[in-house]
N, C-alpha and C positions, 0 to 999 in steps of 0.2 A: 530555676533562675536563668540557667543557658539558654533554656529553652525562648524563655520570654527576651531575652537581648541576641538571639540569631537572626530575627529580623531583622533589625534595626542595625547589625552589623552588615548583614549582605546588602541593605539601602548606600550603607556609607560605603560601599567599594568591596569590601572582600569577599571571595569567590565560595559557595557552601563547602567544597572541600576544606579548603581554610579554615573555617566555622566551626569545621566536624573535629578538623586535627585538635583545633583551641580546645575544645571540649574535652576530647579523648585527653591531649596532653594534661592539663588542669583538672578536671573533674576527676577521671579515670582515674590517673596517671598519678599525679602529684598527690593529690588529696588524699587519696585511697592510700597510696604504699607508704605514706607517715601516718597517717588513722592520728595524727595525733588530736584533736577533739574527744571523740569518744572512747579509742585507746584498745580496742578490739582485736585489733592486729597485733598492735606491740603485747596486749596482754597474754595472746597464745604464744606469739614470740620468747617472752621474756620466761614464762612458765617453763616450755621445754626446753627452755637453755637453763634454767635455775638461776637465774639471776632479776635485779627487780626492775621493775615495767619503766620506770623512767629512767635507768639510763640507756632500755633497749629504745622507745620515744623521741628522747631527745637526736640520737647520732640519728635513727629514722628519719624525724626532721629535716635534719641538715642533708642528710644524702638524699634526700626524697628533689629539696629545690635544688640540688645539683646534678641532677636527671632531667629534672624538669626544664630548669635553663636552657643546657645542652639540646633537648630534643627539642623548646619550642624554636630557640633561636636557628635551629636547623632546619626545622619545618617552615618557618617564617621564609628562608629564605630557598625552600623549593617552591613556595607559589607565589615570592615577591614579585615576577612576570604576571602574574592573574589577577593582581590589584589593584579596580577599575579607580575610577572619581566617582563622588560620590552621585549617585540617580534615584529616582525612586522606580525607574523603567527596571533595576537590578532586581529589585521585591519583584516586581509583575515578572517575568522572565522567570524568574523560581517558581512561584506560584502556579503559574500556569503549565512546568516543566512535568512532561509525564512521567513517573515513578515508577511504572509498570518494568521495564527493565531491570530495573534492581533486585528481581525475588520474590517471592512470599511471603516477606515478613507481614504483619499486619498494619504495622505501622507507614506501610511503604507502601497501600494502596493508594488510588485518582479519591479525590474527596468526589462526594455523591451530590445532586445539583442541592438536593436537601441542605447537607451540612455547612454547606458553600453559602447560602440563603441565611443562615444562624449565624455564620461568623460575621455576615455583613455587619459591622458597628452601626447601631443607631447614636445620635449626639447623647441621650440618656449611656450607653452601653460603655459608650466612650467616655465619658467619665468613670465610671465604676471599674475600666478597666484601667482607666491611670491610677487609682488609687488601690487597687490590686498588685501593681507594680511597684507601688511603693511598700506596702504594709508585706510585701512576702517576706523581699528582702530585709527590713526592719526586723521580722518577727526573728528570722534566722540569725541574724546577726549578734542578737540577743541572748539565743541560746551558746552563740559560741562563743561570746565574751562573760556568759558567767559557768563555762566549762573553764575555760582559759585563768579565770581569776586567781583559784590558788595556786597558780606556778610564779605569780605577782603577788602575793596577798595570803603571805604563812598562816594558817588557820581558820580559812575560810574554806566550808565543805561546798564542794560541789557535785554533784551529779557523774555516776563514769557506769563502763557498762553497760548493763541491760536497762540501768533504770537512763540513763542518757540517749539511749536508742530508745527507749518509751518516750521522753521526752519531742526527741525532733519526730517519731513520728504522729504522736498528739498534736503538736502543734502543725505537723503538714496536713491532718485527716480535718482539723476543725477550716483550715485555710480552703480545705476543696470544698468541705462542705458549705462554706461561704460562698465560694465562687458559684456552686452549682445553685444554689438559692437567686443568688442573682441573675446567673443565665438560663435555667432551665426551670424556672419557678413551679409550679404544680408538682415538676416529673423530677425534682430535684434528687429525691429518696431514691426512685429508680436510678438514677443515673451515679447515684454515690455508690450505690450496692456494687452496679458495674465496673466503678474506678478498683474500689475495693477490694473484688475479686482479683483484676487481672494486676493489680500489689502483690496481691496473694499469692498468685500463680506466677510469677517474675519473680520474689522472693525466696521463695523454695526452689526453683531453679537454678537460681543464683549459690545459694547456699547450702542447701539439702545436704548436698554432698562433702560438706567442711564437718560435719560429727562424723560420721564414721569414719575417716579418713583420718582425720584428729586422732580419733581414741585406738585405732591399729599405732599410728606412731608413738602416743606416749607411752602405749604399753615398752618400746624399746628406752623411758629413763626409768630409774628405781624409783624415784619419789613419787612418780605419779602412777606406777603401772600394778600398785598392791589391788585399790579399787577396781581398778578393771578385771584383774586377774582373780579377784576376790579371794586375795591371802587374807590370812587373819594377821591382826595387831602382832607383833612380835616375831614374827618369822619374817627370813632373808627374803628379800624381792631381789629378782632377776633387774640385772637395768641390760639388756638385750643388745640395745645399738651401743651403750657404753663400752660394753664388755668385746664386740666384733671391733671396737677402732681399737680399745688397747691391744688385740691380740693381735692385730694390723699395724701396732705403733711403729715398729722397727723400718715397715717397710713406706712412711710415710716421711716425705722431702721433708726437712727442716725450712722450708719456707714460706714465709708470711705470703708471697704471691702468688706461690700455690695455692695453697692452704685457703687467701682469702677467694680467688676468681672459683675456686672449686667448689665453696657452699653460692658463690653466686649462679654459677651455670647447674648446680644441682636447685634454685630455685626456680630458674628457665625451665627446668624441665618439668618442674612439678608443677607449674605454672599454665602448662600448655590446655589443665581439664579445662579454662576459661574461668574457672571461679576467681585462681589467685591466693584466694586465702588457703583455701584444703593446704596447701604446700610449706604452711607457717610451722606446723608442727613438726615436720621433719626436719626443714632449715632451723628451725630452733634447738630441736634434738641432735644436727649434724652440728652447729658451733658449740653449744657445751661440752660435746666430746671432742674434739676437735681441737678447740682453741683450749682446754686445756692439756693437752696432749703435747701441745706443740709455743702451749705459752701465750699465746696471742689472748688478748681480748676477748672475751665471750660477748659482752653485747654488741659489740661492734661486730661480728662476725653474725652475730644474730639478726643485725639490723641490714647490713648486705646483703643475707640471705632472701630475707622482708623483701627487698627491693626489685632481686631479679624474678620474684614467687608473684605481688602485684603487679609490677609493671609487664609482666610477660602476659599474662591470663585478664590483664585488664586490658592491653591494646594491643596485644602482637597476635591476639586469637583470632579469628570469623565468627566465633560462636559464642561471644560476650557480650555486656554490657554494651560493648561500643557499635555493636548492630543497631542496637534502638537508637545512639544518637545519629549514624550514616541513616538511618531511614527516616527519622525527624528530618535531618538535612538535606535530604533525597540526594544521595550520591552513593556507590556502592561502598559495602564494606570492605570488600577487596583492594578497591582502590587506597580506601583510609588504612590499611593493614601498609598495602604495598609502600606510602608515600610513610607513613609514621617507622618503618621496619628500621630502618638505618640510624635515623635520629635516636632512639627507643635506645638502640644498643649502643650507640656512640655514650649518650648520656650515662648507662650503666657501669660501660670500662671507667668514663673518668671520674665516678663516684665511688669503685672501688678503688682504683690508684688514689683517691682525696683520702680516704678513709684508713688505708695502710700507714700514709705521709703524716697524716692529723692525729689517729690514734693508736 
């Protein structure tokens, strides 16, 4: 959906860097480190802290738009100088800009005189494509508003989990393969195959690395570490990381400010593989111990943690998610690193100090 409204943004005046931070800040940023839709995040969150998934959710929420705030209105005002009137000479000027400086990504190559010839709109194409912009965002909206219902609507089941990520990705695989029907007719199959794969191969990238890294840290709670360890029923389970903070307890500050900035910059740093998520299970496992050691909150330390784990490995990395939207955008990733860096962390302090103050 970013994809298909960054046109039409860089026509009306704002500059692709701009475009890329929107995205980074909002898609990456925001959306990802509340997961609250699908609830993926908070539900590894909430597991290794022992405590249950919506009230680790909800503070996620609230901290999530007050990071987000912070960095976009931050960002907003590092390229409010770059913010033309609105032209359509802005599109042609992007369009034609060579991307070849930006790297190797795939995404970041010159279109070929071929593909350039395809995208030309014919008056038939150009309808089909107006009403592809409607019915995407329609479809999606729909999924989120009957994820959404029963936090409005006691007793109404909805979809969470695996079967809700089956969901939004059914409903994106049937949308390509519409799209591809209509733009690629005959070759359609062939060209779904291909979307399909490189899903495939960007998915496992993305995430590959969130199981094993998960299942090293639950082994440090008890509740979760018998299965892995494969104790039998009835015998003591080790809780590992439990056991090293209590023996640590004495030498640990009686303060919440500590206490909360330090499972945040421990989610910074776990944060750094690019994935984001991998880092939930230790910042989960580090506020259960933690916060009750020293009294504070467990989801609320959980959900801190949450924050600085996505928002670090989702926009402050080179080697993320947010390379493919700098390369959609044609502007480097380095730059969208450099220019989101300060904002990113601006937003994180003051969404820990909100969260000490609030809860």
């Amino acid at each position: 959906m970013a994809g298909i409204l960054l046109p039409a943004a860089i026509a009306a005046g704002l500059p692709p860097l701009g475009g890329a931070l929107c995205i980074g800040v909002a898609g990456l940023g925001t959306a990802l480190s509340s997961d609250y839709v699908i609830r993926v995040g908070p539900g590894i969150s909430s597991k290794a802290a022992g405590v249950p998934l919506m009230a680790v959710a909800d503070k996620g929420l609230v901290l999530s738009l007050i990071v987000g705030s912070v960095a976009f209105i931050l960002c907003y005002l590092s390229i409010r100088k770059d913010i033309q009137a609105p032209s359509a000479a802005h599109l042609d000027l992007w369009e034609k800009a060579d991307p070849s400086a930006l790297g190797p990504h795939p995404l970041a190559q010159p279109k070929s005189p071929l593909l350039a010839k395809r995208l030309a709109l014919s008056p038939r194409m150009e309808k089909w494509s107006r009403l592809i912009a409607i019915v995407t965002p329609v479809a999606f909206l729909a999924i989120i508003i009957d994820m959404i219902l029963p936090t409005f609507w006691p007793g109404f089941e909805a979809p969470q989990g695996g079967a809700a990520a089956a969901i939004v990705g059914g409903v994106a695989g049937l949308l390509m393969l519409a799209v591809c029907l209509i733009s690629d007719g005959r070759g359609a199959f062939r060209s779904v195959a291909g979307h399909f794969t490189d899903g495939l191969v960007f998915a496992f990238r993305a995430m590959a690395q969130v199981l094993p890294i998960a299942g090293f840290f639950f082994i440090g709670v008890a509740s979760l570490a018998g299965p892995i360890l494969s104790v039998e029923a009835g015998h003591k389970v080790p809780g590992f990381l439990f056991e090293l903070v209590r023996a640590a307890d004495h030498l640990i500050p009686r303060n919440r400010y500590f206490v909360t900035f330090g499972v945040m910059f421990s989610g910074m740093i776990t944060g750094i593989d690019g994935s984001g998520f991998a880092g939930l299970p230790l910042t989960g496992a580090l506020a259960g111990a933690l916060g009750r050691a020293v009294n504070l909150d467990v989801a609320t330390l959980a959900a801190v943690g949450q924050m600085g784990s996505v928002w670090t490995g989702k926009t402050l990395t080179a080697w993320s998610a947010f390379a493919a939207v700098a390369a959609f955008a044609r502007v480097s990733i380095f730059e969208c690193v450099r220019k989101v860096f300060f904002p990113v962390l601006c937003g994180l302090i003051v969404a820990t100090i909100a969260a000490i103050i609030i809860w």
